[in-house]
MARLUMBA-237182 format. One line per 4 residues: for each residue z, x, y of N, C-alpha, C. Coordinates in pm, whole numbers. Example, Ala and Ser with C-alpha at 12.3 -4.5 7.8 and 13.67 -1.06 7.14 Angstrom:
REM residues 2
780/1319/-569/780/1230/-450/780/1320/-330 ~ 708/1285/-225/714/1367/-106/787/1290/3
***
This chain:
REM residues 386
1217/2031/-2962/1232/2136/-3060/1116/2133/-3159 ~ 1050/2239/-3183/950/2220/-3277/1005/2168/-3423 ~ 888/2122/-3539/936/2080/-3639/1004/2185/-3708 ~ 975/2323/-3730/1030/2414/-3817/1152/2459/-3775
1265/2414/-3604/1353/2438/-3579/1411/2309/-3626 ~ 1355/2207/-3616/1455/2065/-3670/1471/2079/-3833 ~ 1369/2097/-3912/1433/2200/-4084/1507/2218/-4090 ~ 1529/2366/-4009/1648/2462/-4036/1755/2396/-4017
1805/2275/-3862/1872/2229/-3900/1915/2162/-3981 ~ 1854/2121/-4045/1862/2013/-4139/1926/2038/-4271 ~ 1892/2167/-4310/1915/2206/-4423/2072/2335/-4387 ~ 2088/2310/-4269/2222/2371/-4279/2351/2265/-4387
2345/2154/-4395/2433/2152/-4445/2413/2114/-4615 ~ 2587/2179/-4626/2568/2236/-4742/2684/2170/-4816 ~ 2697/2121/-4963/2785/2102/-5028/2786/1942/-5065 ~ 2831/1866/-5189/2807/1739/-5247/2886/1675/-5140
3000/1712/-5075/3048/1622/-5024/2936/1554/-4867 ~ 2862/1678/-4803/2746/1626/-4690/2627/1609/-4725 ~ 2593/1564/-4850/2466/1566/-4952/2393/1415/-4853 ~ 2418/1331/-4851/2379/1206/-4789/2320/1240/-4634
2440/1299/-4580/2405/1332/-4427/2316/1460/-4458 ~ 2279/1551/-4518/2184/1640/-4547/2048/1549/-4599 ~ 2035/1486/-4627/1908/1414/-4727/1890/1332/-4576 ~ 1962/1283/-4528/1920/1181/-4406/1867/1295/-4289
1927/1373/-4291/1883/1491/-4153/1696/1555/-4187 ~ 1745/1633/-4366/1582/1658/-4412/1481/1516/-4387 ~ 1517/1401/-4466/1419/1336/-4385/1405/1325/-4216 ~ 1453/1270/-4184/1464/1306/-4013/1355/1438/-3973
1338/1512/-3987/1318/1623/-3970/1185/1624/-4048 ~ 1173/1594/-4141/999/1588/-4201/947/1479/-4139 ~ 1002/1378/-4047/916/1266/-4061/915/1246/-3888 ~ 1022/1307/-3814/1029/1381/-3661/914/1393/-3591
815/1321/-3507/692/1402/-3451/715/1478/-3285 ~ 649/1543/-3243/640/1602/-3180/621/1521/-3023 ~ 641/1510/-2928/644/1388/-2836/479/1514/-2737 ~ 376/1453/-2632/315/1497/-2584/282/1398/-2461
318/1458/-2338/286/1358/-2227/157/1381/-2178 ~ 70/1273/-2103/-51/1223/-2098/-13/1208/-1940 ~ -31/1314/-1842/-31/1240/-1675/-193/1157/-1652 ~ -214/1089/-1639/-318/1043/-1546/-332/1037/-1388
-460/1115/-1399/-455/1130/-1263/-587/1161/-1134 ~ -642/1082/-1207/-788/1075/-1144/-816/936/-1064 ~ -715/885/-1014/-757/782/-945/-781/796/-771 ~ -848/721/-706/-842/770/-600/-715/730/-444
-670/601/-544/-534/553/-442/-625/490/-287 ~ -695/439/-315/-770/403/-158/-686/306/-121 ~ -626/207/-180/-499/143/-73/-417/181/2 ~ -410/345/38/-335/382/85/-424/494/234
-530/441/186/-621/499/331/-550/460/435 ~ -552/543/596/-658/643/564/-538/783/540 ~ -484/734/527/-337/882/454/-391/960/326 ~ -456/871/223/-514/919/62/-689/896/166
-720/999/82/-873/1047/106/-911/1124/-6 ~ -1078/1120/-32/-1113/1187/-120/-1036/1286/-188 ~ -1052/1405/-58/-1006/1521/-105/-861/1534/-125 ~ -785/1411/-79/-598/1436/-112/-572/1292/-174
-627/1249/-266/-582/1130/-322/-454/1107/-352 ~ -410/936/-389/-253/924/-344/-183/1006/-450 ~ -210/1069/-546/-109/1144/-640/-73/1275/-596 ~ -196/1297/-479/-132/1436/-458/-65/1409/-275
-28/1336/-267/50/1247/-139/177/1312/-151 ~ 274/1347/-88/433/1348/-51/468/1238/37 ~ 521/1136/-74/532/1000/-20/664/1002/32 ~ 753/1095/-77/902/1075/-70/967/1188/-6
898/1257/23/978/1398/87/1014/1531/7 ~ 1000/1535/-135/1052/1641/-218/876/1662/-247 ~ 796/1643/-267/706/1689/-324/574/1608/-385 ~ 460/1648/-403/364/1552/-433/355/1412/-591
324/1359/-602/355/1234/-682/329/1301/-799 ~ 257/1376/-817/205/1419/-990/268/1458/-1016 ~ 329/1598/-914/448/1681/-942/601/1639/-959 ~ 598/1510/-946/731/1469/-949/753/1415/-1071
623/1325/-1110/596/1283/-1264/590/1423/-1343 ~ 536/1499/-1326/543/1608/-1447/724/1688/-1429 ~ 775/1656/-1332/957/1734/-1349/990/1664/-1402 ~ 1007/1493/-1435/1052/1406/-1482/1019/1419/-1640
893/1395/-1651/838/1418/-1835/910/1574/-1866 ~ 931/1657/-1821/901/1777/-1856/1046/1769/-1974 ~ 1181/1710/-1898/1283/1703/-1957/1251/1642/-2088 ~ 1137/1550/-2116/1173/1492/-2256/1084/1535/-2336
946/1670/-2312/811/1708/-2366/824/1874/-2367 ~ 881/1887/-2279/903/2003/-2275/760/2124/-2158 ~ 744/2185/-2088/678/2213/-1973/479/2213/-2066 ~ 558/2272/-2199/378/2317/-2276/355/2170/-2322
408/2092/-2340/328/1968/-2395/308/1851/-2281 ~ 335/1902/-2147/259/1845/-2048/94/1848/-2019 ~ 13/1755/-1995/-59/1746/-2002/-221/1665/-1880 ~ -233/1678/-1796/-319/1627/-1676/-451/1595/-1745
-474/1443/-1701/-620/1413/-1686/-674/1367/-1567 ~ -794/1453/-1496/-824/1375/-1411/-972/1431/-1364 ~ -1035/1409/-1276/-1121/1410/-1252/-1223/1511/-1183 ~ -1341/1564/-1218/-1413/1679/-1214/-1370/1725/-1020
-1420/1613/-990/-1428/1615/-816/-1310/1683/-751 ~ -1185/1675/-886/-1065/1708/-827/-1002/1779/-852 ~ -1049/1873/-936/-1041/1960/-1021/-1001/2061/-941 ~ -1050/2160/-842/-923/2225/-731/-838/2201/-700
-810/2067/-657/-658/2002/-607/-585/1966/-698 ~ -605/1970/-786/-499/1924/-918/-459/2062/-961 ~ -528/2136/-952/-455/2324/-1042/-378/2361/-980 ~ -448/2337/-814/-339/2416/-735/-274/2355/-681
-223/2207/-656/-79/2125/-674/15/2124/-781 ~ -61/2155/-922/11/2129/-1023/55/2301/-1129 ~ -16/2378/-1005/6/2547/-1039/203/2581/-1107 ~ 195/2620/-1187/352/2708/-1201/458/2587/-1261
381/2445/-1255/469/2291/-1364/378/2289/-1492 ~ 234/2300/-1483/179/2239/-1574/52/2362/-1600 ~ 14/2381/-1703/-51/2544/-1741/-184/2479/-1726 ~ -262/2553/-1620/-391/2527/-1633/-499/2527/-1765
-467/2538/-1874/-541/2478/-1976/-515/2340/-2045 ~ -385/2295/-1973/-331/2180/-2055/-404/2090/-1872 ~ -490/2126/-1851/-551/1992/-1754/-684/2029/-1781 ~ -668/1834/-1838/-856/1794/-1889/-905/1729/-1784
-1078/1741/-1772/-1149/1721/-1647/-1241/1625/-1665 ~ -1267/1476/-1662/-1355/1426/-1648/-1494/1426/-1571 ~ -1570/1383/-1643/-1726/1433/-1540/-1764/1334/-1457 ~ -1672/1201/-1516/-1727/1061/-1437/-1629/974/-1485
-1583/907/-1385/-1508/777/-1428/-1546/678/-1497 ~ -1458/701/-1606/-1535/566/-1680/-1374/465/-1719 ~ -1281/445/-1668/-1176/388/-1707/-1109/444/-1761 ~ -972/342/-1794/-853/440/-1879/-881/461/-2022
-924/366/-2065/-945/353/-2222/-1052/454/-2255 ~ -1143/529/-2170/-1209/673/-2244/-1123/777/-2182 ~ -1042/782/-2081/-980/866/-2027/-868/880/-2126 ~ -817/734/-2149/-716/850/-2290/-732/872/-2399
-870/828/-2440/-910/818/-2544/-970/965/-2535 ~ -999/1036/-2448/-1082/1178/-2419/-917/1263/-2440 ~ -807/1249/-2386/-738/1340/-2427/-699/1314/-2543 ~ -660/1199/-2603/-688/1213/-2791/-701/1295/-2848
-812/1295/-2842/-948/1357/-2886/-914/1528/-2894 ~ -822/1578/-2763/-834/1703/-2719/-706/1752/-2790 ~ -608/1633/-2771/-499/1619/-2845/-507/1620/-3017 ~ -575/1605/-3026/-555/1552/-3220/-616/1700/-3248
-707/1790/-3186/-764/1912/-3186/-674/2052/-3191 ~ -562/1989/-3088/-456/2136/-3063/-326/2105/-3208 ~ -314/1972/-3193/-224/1925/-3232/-167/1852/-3396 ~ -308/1810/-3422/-296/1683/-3557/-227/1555/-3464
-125/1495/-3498/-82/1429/-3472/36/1430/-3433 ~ 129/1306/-3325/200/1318/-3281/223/1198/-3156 ~ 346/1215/-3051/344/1096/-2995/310/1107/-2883 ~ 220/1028/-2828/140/1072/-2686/198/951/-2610
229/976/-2504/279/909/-2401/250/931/-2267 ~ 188/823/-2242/76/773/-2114/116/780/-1974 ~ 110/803/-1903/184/758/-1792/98/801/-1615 ~ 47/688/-1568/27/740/-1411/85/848/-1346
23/909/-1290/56/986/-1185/152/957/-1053 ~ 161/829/-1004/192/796/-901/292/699/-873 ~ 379/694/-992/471/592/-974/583/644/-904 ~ 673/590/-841/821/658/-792/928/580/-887
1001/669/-949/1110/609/-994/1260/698/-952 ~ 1349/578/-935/1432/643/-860/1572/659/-940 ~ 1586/622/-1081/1692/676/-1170/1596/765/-1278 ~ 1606/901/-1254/1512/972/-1410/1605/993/-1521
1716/958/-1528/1850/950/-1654/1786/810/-1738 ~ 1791/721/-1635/1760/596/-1703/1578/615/-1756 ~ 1523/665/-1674/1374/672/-1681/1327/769/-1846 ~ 1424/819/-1853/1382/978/-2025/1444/844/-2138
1619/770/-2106/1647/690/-2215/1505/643/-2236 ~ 1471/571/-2159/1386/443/-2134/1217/485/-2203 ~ 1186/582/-2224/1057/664/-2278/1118/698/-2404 ~ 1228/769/-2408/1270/814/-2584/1300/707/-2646
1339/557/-2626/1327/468/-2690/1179/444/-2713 ~ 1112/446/-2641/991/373/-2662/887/489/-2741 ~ 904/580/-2777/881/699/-2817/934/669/-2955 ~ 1067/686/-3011/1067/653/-3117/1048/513/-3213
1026/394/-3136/943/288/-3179/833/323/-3195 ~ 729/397/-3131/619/436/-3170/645/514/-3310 ~ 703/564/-3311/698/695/-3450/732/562/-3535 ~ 829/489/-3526/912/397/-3635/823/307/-3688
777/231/-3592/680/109/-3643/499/132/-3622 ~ 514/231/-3599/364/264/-3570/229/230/-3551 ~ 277/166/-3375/218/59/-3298/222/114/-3191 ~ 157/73/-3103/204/23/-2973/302/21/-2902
359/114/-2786/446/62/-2742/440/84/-2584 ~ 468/-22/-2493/442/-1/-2356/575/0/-2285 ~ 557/-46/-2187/687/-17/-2092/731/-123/-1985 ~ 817/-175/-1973/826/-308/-1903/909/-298/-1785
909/-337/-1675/1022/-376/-1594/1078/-512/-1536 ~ 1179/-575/-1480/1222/-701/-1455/1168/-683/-1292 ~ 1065/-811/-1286/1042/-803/-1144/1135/-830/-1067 ~ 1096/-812/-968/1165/-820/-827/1111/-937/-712
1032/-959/-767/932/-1076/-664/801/-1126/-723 ~ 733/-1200/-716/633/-1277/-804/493/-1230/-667 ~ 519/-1063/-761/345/-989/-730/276/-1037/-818 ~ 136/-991/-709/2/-1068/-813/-88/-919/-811
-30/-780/-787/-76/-666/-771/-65/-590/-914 ~ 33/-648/-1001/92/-574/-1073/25/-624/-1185 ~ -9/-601/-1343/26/-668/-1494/167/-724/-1531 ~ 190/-831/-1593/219/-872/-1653/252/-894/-1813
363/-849/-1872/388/-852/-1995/462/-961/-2057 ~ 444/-1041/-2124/548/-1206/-2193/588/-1139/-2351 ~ 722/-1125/-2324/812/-1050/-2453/825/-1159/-2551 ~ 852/-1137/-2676/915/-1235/-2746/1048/-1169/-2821
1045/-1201/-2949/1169/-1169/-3018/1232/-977/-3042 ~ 1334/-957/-3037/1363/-801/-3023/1332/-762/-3196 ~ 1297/-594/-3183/1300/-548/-3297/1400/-431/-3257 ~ 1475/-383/-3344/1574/-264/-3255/1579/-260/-3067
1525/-132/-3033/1538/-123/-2884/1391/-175/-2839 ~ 1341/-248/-2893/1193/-308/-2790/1206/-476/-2864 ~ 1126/-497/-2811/1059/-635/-2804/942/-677/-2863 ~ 904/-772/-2917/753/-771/-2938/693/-839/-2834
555/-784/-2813/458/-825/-2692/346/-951/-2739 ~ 401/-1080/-2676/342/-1237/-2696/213/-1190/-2621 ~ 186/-1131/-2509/50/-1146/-2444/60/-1048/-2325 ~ -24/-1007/-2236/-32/-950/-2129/-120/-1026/-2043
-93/-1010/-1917/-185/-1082/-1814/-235/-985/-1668 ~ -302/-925/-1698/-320/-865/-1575/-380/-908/-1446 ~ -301/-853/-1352/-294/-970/-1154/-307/-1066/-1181 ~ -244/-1184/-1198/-234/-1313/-1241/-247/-1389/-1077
-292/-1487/-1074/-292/-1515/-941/-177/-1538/-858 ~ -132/-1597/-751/-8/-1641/-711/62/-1719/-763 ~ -28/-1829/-833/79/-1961/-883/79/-1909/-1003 ~ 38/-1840/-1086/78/-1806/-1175/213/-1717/-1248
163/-1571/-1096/278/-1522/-1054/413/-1576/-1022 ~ 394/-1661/-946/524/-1722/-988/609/-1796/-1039 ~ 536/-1813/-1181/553/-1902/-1280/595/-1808/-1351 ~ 581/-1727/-1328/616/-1576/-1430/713/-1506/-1390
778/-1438/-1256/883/-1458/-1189/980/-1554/-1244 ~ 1004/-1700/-1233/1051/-1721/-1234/1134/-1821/-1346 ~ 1032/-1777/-1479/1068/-1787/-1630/1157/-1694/-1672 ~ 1156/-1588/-1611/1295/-1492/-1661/1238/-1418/-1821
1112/-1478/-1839/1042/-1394/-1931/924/-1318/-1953 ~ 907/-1251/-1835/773/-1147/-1819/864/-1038/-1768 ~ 783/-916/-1816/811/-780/-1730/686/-756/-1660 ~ 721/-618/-1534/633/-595/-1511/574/-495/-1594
434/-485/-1602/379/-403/-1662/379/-242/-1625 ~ 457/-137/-1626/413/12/-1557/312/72/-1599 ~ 228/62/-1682/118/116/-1698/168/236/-1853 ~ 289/246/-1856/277/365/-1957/325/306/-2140
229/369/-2155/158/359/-2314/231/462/-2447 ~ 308/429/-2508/356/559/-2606/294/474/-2755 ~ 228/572/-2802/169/565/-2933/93/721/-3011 ~ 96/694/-3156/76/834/-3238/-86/856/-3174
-93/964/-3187/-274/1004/-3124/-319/967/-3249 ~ -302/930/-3338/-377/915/-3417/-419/727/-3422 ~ -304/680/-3385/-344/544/-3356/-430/526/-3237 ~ -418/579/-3105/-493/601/-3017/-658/569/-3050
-673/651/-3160/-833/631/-3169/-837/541/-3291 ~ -729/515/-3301/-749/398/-3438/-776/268/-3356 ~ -709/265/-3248/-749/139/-3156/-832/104/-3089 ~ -887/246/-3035/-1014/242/-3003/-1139/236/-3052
-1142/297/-3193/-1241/252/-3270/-1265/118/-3294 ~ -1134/23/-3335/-1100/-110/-3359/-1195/-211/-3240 ~ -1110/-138/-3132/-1184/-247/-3013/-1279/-252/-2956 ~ -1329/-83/-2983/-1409/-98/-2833/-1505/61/-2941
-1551/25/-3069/-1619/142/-3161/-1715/183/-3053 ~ -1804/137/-2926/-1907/239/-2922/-1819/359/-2798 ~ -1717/307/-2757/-1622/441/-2694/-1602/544/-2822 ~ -1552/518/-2894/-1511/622/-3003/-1631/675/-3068
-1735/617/-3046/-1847/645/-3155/-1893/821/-3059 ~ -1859/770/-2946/-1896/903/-2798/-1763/1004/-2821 ~ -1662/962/-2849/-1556/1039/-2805/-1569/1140/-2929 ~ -1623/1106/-3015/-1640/1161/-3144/-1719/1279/-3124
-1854/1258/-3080/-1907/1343/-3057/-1887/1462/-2960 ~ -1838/1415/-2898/-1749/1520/-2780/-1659/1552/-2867 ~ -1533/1543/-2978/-1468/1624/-3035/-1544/1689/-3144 ~ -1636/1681/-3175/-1741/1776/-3246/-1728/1912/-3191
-1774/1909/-3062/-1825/1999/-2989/-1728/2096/-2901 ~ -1596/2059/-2956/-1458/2073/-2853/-1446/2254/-2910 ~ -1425/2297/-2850/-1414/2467/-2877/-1578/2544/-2904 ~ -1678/2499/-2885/-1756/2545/-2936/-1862/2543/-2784
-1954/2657/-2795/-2043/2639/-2684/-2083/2580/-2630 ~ -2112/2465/-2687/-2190/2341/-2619/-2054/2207/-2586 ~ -1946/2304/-2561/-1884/2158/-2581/-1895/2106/-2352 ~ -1906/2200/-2325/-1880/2145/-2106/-2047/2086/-2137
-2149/2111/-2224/-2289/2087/-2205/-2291/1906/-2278 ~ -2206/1858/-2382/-2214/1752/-2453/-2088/1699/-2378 ~ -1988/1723/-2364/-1897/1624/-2298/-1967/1606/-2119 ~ -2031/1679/-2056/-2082/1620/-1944/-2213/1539/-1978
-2285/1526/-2110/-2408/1438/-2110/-2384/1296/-2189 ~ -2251/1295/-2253/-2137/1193/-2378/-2114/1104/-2249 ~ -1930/1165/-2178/-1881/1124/-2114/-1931/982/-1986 ~ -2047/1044/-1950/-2085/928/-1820/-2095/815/-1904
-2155/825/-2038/-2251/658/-2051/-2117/595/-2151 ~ -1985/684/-2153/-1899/549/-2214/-1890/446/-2148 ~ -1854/312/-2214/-1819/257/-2122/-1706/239/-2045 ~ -1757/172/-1913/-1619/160/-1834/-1512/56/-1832
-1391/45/-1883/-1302/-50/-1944/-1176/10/-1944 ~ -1050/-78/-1861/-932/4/-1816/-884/-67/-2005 ~ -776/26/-2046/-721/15/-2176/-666/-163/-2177 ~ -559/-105/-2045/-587/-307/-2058/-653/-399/-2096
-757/-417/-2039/-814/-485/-2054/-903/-458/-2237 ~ -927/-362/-2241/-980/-304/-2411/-936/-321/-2553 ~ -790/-281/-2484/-694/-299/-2605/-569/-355/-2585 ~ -537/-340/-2528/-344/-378/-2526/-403/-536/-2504
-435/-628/-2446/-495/-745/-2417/-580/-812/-2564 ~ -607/-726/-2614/-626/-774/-2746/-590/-747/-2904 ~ -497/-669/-2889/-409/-620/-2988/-311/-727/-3021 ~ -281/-741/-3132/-162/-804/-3156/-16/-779/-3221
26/-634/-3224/79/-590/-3287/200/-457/-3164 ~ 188/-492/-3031/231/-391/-2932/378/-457/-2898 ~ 472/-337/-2901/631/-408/-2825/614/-329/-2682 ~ 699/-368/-2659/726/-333/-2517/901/-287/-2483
937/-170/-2434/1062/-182/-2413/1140/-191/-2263 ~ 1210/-225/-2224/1262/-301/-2144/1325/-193/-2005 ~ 1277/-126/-1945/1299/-19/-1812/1413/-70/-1717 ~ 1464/29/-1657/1557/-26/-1526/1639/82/-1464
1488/131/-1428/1483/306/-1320/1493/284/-1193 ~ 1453/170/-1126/1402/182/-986/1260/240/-964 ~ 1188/167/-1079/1042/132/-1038/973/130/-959 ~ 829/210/-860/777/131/-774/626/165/-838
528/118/-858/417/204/-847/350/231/-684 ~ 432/186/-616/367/238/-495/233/200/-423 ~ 211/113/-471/15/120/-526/-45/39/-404 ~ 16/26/-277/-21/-20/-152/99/42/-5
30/-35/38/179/39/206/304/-65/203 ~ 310/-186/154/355/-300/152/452/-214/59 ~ 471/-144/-5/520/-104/-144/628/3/-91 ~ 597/-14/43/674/187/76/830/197/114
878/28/89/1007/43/117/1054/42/-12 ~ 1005/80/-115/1035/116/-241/1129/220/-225 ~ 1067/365/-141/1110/538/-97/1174/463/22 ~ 1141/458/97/1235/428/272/1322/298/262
1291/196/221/1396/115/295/1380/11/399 ~ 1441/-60/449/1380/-129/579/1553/-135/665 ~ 1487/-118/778/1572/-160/913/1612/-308/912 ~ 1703/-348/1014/1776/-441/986/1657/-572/1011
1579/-556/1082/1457/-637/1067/1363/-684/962 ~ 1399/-568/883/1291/-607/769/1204/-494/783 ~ 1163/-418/886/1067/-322/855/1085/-150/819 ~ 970/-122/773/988/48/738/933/84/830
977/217/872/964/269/986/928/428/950 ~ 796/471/912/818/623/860/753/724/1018 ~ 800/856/1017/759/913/1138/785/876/1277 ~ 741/877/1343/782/897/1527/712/782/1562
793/683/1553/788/544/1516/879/433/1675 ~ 827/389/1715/911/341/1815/864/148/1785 ~ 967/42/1758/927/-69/1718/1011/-149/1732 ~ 1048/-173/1902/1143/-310/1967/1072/-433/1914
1129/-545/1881/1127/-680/1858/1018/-705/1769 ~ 972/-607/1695/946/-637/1517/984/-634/1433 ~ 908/-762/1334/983/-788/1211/898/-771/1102 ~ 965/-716/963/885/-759/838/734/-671/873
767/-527/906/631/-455/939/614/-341/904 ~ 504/-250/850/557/-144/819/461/-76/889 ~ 498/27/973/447/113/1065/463/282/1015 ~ 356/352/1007/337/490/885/244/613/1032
320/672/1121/320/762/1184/304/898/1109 ~ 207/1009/1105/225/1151/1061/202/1244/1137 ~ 181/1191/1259/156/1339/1378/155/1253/1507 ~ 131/1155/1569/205/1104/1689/263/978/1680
308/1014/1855/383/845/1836/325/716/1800 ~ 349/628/1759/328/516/1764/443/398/1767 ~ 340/314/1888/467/232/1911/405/87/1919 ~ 515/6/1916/443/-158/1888/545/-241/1925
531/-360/1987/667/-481/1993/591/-602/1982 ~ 656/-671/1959/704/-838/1933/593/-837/1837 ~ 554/-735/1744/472/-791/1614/590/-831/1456 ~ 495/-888/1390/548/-920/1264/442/-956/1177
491/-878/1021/416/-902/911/310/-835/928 ~ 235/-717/1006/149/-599/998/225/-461/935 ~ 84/-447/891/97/-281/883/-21/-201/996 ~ 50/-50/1031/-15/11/1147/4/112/1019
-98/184/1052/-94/335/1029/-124/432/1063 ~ -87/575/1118/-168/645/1236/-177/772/1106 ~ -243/863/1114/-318/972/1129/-423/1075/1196 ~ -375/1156/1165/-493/1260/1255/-614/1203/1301
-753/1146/1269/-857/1079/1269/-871/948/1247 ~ -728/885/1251/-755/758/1218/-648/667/1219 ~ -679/547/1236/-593/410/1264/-604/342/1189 ~ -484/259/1100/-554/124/1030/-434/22/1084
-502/-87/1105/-422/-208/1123/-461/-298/1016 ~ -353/-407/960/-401/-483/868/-273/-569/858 ~ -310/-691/849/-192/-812/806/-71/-783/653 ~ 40/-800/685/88/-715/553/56/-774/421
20/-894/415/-15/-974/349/-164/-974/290 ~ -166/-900/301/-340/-815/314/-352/-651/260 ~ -232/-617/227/-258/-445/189/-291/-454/64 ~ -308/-507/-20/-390/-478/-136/-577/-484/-80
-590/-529/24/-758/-520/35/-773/-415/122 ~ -662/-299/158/-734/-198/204/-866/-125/122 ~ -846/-116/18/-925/-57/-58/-1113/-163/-63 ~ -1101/-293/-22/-1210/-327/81/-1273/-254/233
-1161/-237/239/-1186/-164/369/-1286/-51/382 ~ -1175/16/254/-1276/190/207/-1408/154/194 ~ -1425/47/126/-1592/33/74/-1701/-2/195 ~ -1613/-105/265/-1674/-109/403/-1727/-29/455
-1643/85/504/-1654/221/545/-1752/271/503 ~ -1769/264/351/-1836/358/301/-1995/280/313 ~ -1993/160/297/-2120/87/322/-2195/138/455 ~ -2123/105/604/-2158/137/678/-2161/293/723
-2142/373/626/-2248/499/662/-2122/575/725 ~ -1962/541/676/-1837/666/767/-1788/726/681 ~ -1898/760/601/-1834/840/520/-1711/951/513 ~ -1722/1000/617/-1717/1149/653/-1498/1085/685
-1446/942/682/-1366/897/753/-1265/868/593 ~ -1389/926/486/-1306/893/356/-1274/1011/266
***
């Protein structure tokens, strides 16, 4: 509801006897910000080659059957932002495939275009920027493109808490989940003492190795990290100035220039030479002042093939089985068919994957280095295969 409809309520009531609950509602209501979601979505998902490719990276994938990953993240935000304060960042290269996947959810002026990757921390620090311009201030809330979550009741509580800790204590606030197994794919968050509905954040560790991982697992006091960030845009660049001033010293100058002729001529000559630094690592990793609140949606980020019985499931063997799939006397395997058969026996602990132009085999224990693979590829001159 905008601020001038939360007023009116406010000041409906009337008379000495609701004077208290009137004075508590007017404040409420002057001090109320406006919530604004942040999709990210310029990554390229190469762990998930050769299915994600340049031109269809994994956000614009139909992993789950209803529809592409961005689009599922923007039906989900939409309930708690409302359809106009949705918002896409992603990348110049992709800039066709994002309008017209994200056509008739998300208004083609509310998607910003990077000219070059330079990490998360100028990427959200660039919609800030674009944000603090339309807007003044308010609560921006971060979030990948590509996660699957499979309760969105629990998933809006779980953001409007962490949403109004941002407005309340006006910090930091991220998003946590209780692992499930001691990954070394994921971040790491170590909670300490509660403040209302969050926690305060002792440290972050991002991909921690194995033994670490499961030292962390199995303390019963780390979340996993989801990647999403709720804080005022105005802190946004307060943090970034803090940590990392020669990003902001650029982002600055690009909001100079924001509505004005020269602004596609200075944000494409600004943008390349920020530097490159995921927020993690920039800020939240060195902040000391971030809570974290505590999720329990049915999480996946998806962010390999190993990940895909997150959406499917596994057979009584242990394996996922997607497409025209035939797989006597394997175990613990996940086999990813999209236009013929494929068939396999007495394997275990691989992944197969078929597509139109292409095959990948790989140990399952090994799908986080597909994205080695890509580079491989791309070293040896196949391009044309990415």
């Amino acid at each position: 509801m905008p601020k001038e409809g939360r007023m009116k309520d406010a000041l409906r009531f009337r008379g000495g006897k609701n004077r208290g609950a009137r004075d508590a509602a007017v404040q409420k209501a002057q001090t109320a910000m406006d919530r604004y979601a942040v999709i990210l979505a310029g990554g390229g998902g190469t762990r998930f080659w050769p299915l994600s490719r340049a031109k269809k990276p994994k956000q614009l994938l139909n992993l789950t059957g209803k529809d592409c990953l961005v689009n599922e993240t923007a039906d989900r935000l939409a309930a708690l932002t409302g359809g106009r304060n949705l918002f896409v960042v992603t990348s110049a290269q992709q800039r066709a495939q994002i309008l017209q996947a994200t056509a008739g959810k998300i208004p083609s002026d509310n998607v910003f275009f990077e000219p070059a990757a330079r990490g998360t921390a100028a990427c959200i620090g660039y919609a800030a920027i674009r944000l603090r311009r339309l807007f003044g201030d308010g609560i921006m809330i971060v979030t990948p493109s590509d996660a699957y979550v499979r309760d969105t009741d629990a998933y809006l509580q779980t953001l409007s808490a962490a949403a109004e800790a941002a407005e309340k204590y006006d910090c930091p606030v991220t998003v946590g989940v209780q692992p499930t197994y001691a990954a070394t794919g994921y971040g790491y968050i170590r909670y300490g003492d509660r403040l209302g509905a969050a926690r305060k954040v002792i440290r972050f560790t991002e991909k921690p190795c194995e033994a670490d991982a499961e030292q962390y697992f199995e303390s019963g006091k780390y979340l996993w990290n989801c990647g999403i960030f709720v804080w005022k845009i105005s802190l946004v660049l307060e943090k970034i100035g803090q940590y990392l001033p020669d990003i902001r010293a650029g982002l600055e100058k690009i909001a100079a220039a924001l509505g004005t002729p020269d602004e596609e001529k200075v944000t494409a000559e600004v943008y390349p030479s920020l530097r490159n630094i995921s927020v993690d690592y920039g800020i939240m990793e060195r902040t000391t002042d971030t809570l974290t609140v505590k999720g329990s949606f049915g999480w996946s980020d998806i962010g390999s093939w190993d990940a895909l019985d997150a959406v499917y499931g596994k057979d009584a063997q242990g394996n996922v089985l997607v497409g025209d799939v035939a797989a006597p006397d394997c175990e613990n395997c996940v086999f990813f068919s999209s236009d013929r058969l494929l068939a396999a026996f007495g394997m275990k602990d691989i992944i197969a994957v078929e597509t139109e132009d292409a095959v990948m085999v790989c140990p399952k224990d090994r799908a986080q280095d597909v994205k080695k693979l890509v580079e491989y590829l791309r070293k040896s001159g196949k391009k044309g295969a990415l």
